[in-house]
N, C-alpha and C positions, 0 to 999 in steps of 0.2 A: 619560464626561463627569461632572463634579462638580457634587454637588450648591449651587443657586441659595440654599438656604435661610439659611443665614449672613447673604449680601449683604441679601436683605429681612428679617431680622431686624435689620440694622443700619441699614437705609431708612428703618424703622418707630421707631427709635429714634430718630432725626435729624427724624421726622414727628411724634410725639409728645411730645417734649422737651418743648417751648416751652410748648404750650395746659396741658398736665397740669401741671409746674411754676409756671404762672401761678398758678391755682388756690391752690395750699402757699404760694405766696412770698407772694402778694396777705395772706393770713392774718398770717405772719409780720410782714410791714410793717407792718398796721393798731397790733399790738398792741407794738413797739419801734420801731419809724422806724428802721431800719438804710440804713443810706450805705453802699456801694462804690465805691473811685475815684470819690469824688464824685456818684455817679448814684445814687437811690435805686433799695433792692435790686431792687425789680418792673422797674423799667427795664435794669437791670446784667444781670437775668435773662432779660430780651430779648436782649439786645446778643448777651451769652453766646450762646447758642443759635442764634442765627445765623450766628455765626461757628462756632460747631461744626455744626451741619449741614452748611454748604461743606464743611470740612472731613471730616467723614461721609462723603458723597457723594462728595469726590475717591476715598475710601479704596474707598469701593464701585466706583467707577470702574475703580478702577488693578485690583482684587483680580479683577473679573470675568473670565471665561473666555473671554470671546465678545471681547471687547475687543484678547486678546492673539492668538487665530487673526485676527482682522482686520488686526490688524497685521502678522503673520507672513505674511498674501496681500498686503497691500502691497508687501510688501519682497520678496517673490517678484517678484512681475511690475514693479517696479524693474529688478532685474536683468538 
């Protein structure tokens, strides 16, 4: 069986994005008022990261181990 630790290292990246970067970017913006596609950056820094954490997580999804034997008993007893 293979090890899980990858997947919650990359759980934990998708979990800390957001808050941690808030922090840096709130900084950044005080001192340049930078814009992204229109959304100021704090907000753009939002968006971002929640669209990569779905994405994240799909990737943790698909990559897990336990995910692909469940599947594989489905398709068994299909048959």
């Amino acid at each position: 069986m293979r090890s899980k630790v990858p997947l919650y290292l990359l759980s934990l990246i998708a979990y800390l994005g957001m808050p941690l970067g808030v922090i840096w970017m709130n900084r950044i913006f005080e001192e340049r008022h930078i814009f992204v596609m229109g959304l100021p950056l704090l907000l753009f820094w939002m968006v971002m990261w929640i669209i990569l954490g779905v994405g994240i997580m799909l990737l943790v999804d698909f990559l897990n181990p336990d995910n692909r034997a469940e599947l594989h008993e489905e398709k068994e007893a299909a048959e």
